[in-house]
N, C-alpha and C positions, 0 to 999 in steps of 0.2 A: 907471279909477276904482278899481278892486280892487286895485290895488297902489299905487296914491295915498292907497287908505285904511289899506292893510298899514305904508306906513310912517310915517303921522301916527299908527298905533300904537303904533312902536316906541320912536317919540321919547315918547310920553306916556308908556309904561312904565320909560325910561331916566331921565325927568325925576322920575316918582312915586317912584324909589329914591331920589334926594335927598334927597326932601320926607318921605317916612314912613320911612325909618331914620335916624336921627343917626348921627355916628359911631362909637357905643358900642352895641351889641347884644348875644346870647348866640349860643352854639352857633349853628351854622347849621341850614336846615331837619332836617338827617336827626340832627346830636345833641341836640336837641328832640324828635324824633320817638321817638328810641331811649329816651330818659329815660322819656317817658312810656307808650311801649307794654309797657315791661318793668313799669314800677310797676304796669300795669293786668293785668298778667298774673299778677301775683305778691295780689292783693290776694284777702281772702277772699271769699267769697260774699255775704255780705250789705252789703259796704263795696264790690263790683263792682258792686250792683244799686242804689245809692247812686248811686255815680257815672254807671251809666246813664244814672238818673233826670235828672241833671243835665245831659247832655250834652244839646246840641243836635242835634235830627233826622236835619240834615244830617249830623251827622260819622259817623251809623249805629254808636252805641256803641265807636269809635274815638278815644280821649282824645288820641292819636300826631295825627290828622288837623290837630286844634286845635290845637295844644301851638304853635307858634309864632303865634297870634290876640296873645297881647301886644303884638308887633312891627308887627302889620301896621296897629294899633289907634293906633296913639301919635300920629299926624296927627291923631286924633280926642281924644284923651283926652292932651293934651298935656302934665298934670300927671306921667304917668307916667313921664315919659319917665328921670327918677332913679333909681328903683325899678328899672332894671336893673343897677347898679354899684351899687360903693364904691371912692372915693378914698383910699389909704393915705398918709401921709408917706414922700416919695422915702428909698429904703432902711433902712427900719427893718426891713421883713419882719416888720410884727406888725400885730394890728387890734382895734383898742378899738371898743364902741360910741359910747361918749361921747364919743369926739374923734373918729371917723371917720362915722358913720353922720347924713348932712345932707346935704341940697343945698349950689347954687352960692350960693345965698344964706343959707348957715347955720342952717336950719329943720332940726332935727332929727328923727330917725328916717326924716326921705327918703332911703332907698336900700335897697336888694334886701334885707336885715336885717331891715330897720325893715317891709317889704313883706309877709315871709312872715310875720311874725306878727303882720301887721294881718289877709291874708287867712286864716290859720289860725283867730281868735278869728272873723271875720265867720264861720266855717261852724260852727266849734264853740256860737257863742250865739245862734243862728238859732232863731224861736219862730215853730213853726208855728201856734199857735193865736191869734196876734197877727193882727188885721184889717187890715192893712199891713204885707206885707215891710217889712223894714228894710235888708235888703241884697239885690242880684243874687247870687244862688247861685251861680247860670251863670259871670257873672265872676271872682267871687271862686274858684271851681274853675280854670277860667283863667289868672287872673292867678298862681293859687298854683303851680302845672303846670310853668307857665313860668319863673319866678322859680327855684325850686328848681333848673332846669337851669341856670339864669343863675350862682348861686350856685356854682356847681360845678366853673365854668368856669375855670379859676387867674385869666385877667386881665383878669376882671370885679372881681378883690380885687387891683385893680394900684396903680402908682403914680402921684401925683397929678399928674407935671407932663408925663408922656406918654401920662395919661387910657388905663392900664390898656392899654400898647404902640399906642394908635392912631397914633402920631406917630414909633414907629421903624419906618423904611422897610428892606424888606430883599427879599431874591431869594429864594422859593421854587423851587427848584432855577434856572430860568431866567426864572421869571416873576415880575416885581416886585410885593410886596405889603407889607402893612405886619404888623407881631409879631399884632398884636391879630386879624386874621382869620385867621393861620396856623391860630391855634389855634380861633378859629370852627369855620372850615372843610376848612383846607387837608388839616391831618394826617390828618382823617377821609374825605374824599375820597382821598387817594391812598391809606392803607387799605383802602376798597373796592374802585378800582380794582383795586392789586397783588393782593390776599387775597381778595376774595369777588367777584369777575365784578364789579364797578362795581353792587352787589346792597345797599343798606342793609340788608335781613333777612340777608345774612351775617353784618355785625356786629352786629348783634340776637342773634344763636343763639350768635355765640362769645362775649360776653360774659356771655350766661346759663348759658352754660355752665362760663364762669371764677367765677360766684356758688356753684354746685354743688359744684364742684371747689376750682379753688387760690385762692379767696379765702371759704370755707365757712368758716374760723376767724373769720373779719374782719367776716361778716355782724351775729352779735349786737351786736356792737360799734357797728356801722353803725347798726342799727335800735334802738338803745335811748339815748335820751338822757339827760343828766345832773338829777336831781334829779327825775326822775320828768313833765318837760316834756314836752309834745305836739310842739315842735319844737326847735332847737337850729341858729335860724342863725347862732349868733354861734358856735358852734366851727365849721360849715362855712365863713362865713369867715374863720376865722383858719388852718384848715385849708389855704384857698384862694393867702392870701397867703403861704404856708410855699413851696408846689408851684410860684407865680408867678416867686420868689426862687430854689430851688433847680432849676427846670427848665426854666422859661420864659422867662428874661430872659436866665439864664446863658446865653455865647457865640450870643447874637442881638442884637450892638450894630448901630448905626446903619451900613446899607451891608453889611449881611454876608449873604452866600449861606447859607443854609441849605439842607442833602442827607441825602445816606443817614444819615450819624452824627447828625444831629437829630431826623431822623423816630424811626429804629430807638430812639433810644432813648428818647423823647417818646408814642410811640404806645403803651406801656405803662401811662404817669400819665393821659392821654386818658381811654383804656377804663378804668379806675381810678375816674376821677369821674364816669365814665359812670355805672357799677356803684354808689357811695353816691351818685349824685341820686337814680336808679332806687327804689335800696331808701328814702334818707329820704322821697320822697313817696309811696312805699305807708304807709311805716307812719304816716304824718300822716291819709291819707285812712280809715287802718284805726282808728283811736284817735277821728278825729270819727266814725263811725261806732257806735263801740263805747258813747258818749257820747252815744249816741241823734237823732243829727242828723235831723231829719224837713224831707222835700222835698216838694215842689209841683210840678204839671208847669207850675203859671201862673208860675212863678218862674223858667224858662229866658227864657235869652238868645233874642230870634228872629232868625236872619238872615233879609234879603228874598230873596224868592225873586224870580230874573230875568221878566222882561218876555216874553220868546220864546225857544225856541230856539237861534236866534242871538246873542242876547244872553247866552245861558247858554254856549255856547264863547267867547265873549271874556273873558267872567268868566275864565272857566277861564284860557284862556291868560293873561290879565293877571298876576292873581293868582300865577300859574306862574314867571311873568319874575320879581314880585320875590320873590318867594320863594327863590328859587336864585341871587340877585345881581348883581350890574353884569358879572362875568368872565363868565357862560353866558347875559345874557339876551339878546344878538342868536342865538345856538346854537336857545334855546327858542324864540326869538319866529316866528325862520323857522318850526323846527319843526311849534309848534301853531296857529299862525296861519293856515301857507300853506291850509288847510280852511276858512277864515271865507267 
């Protein structure tokens, strides 16, 4: 019976990766995680105690724990599912909002652009003394966290007719994967691997330490936007689709192996947009902040908490499978499972 239930498990977590990711996502769980652990590190004290306030219980004032909740959400909130890309015109390597930023049906402002500064103003014009929220705080911290990683990512600002490389199929050293998750996940993962013990706080610590150091000129740059705005997603995509064109598409056509000469010299632009997600969402959170944002603790997001025990390691493991994706989650499911 316990391994008749272990594997009506697996399949439901193999099935649930269909069903709650589409094709097109951001970073994977750990350059989500890094985005947001490094902004939360970097932010000052009264705009960390903000964000506290905001987090939800569970994540134990961990903004990194949540930072991938957009994703896991989108079976539920199916609207969003846009709001993590933008479709450019195949080979311009440019990005307008007015012609690019829409859904599949032409509604403008649907997409990761159009996102971050919807959820920017929802935090910035938040009135605590109004008798009814007007918005989830909770989410809209969320939603923004995430997004900003999204944005960052070069081919989430890709092209329209291979829906930002999901559709060029290629070989990661020997394992077939498609352009669009190399850059997810793959670069990042064999990064940790090679470089930090398979340790995501490796690359957490060497990228904060390339902010201090050899990318210390480039910071003000990062953090201050044009015309005195709170955000600026429309240069980080056009930023995006620059990096997609000259690093991410170049010599990764349909069918091609990609190795050493891809990583080595891709993992540089990675940790690069790691670094300005990182810094433009401190300084987004540090400026609603500064602008007096006033919280509620009745204004968090609740997750339910499990039933038993038992119910609370399956959580876990579920959640764990898709989290880390269809390539590890028979690895994890044995893993965390074989304990139920």
């Amino acid at each position: 019976m316990k391994m008749e239930g272990f594997r009506i498990f697996q399949i439901l977590a193999l099935l649930s990766l269909s069903a709650i990711f589409p094709v097109i996502h951001g970073w994977g769980t750990d350059g989500h995680l890094t985005v947001c652990r490094i902004a939360q590190s970097r932010l000052s004290e009264a705009a960390a105690e903000a964000v506290k306030n905001l987090l939800p219980e569970s994540a134990e004032n961990d903004l990194g724990s949540v930072c991938s909740w957009a994703d896991k959400v989108k079976f539920r909130y199916h609207w969003s599912s846009p709001l993590h890309y933008i479709d450019t015109p195949d080979d311009l390597c440019t990005y307008q909002y007015n012609r690019d930023c829409k859904d599949e049906n032409g509604e403008k402002g649907r997409c990761v652009a159009g996102a971050i500064n919807n959820y920017t103003t929802q935090l910035l014009t938040y009135n605590s003394a109004s008798t009814q929220a007007e918005y989830n705080l909770t989410e809209a911290l969320l939603f923004l966290s995430h997004y900003m990683g999204d944005i960052h990512q070069p081919l989430h600002v890709g092209f329209t007719s291979d829906r930002g490389g999901n559709t060029i199929n290629v070989h990661w050293y020997t394992r077939k994967q498609v352009l669009h998750h190399v850059w997810d996940a793959n670069i990042i993962e064999t990064a940790e691997e090679r470089l930090y013990d398979s340790n995501v706080d490796g690359l957490i610590d060497a990228i904060q330490q390339n902010i201090t150091t050899e990318w210390v000129n480039l910071v003000k740059r990062w953090e201050t936007c044009s015309a005195n705005k709170t955000t600026c997603p429309d240069i980080y995509a056009s930023e995006g689709i620059k990096a997609a064109c000259d690093w991410a598409y170049k010599g990764a056509s349909e069918g091609s192996t990609l190795e050493d000469d891809y990583f080595d010299s891709r993992l540089p632009i990675v940790n690069l947009r790691l670094a300005q997600g990182s810094l433009n969402l401190c300084t987004i959170c540090t400026i609603v902040k500064h602008k007096k944002l006033f919280l509620r603790k009745t204004d968090r997001l609740i997750f339910p908490r499990p039933r038993s025990p038992k119910t609370s390691k399956l959580m876990l493991s579920f959640l764990s499978c898709i989290t880390y994706g269809s390539f590890r989650i028979s690895h994890l499911c044995n893993h965390l499972c074989f304990y139920l």
